[in-house]
Rosetta silent file (secondary structure, phi, psi, omega in degrees, C-alpha in Angstrom):
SEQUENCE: XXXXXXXXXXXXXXXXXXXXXXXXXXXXXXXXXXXXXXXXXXXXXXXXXXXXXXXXXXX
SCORE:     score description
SCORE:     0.000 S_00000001
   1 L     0.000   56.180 -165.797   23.732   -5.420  -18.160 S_00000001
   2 L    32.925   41.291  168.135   23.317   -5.026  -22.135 S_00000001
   3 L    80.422   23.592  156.002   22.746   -1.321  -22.311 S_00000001
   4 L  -110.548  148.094  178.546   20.042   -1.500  -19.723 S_00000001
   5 L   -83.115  103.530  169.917   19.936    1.166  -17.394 S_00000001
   6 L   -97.498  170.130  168.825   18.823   -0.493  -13.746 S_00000001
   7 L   -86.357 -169.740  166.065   19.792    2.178  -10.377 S_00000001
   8 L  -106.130    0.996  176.059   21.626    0.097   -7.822 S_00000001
   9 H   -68.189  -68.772  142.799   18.825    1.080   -5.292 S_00000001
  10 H    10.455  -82.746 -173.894   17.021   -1.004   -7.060 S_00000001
  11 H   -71.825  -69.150 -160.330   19.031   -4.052   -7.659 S_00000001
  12 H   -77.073    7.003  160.722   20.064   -3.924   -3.913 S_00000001
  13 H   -76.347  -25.505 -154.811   16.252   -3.422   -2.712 S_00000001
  14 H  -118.697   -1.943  171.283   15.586   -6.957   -4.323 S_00000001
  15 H   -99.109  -15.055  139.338   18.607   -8.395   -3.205 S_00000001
  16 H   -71.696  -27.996  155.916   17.301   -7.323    0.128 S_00000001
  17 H   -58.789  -51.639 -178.871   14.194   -9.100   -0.490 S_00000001
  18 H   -64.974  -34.820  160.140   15.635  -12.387   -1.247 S_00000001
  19 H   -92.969   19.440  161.221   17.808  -12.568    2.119 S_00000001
  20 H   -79.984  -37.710  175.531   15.347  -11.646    3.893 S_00000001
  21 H   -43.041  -42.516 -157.704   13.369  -14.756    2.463 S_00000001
  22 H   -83.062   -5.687  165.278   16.347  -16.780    3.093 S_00000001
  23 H   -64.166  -81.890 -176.603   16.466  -15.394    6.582 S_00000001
  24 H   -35.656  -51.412 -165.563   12.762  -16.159    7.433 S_00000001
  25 H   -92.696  -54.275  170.899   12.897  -19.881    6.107 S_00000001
  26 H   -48.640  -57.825 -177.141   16.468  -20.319    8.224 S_00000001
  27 H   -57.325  -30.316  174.876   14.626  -18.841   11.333 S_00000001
  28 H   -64.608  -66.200  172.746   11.321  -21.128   10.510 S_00000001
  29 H   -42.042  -30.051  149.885   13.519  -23.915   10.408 S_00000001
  30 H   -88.662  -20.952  155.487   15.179  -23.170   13.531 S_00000001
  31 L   104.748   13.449 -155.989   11.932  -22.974   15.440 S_00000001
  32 L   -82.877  105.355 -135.902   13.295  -19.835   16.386 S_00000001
  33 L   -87.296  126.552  149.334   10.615  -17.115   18.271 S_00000001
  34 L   -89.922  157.544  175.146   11.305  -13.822   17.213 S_00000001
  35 L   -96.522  -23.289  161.147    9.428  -10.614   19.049 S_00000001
  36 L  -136.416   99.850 -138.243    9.473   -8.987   15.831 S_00000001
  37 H   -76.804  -50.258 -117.283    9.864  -11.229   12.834 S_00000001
  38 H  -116.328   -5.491  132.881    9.120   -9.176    9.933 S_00000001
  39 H   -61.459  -43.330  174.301   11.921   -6.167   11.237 S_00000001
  40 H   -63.313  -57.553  150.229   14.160   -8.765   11.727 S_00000001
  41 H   -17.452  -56.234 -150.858   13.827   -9.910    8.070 S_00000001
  42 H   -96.639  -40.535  143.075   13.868   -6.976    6.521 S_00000001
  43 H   -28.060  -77.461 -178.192   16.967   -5.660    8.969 S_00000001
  44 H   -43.554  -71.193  167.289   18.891   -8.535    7.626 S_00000001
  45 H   -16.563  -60.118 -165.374   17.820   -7.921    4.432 S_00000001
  46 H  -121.297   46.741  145.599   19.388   -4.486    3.835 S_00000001
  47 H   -93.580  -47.914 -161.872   22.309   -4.998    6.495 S_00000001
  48 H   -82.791   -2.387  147.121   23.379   -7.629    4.299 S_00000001
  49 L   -52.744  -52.807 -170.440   22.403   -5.157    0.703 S_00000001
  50 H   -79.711  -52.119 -163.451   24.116   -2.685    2.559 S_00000001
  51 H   -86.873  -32.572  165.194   27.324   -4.526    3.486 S_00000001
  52 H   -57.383  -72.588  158.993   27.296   -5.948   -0.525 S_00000001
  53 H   -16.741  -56.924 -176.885   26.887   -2.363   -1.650 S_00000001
  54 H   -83.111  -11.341 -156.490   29.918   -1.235    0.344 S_00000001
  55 H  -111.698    4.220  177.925   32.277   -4.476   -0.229 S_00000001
  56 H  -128.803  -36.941  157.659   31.289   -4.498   -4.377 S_00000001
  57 H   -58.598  -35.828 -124.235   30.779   -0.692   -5.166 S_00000001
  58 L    -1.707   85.025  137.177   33.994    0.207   -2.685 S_00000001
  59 L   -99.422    0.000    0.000   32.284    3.748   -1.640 S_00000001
């Protein structure tokens, strides 16, 4: 990243923000009633951070 130092906590907290967006606007669009929307976001969000993390890092 040109000699800057980011953490990966970091880069994969905001890469958990952005599918969670992209979660939320699929789920709007499906009409779909959640009981807790904005856990369910933010689950997805760092399941899918979390499964990038292990499948691009291999730890």
């Amino acid at each position: 990243m040109a000699g800057l130092f980011v953490p990966l906590w970091l880069v994969l907290s905001l890469v958990a923000v952005i599918i969670a967006v992209v979660v939320r606007l699929a789920f709007a669009r499906l009409g779909g009633i959640l009981p807790f929307p904005l856990l369910t976001y933010l689950g997805v969000g760092i399941l899918v951070a979390g499964a990038i993390d292990l499948l691009w890092f291999d730890r």
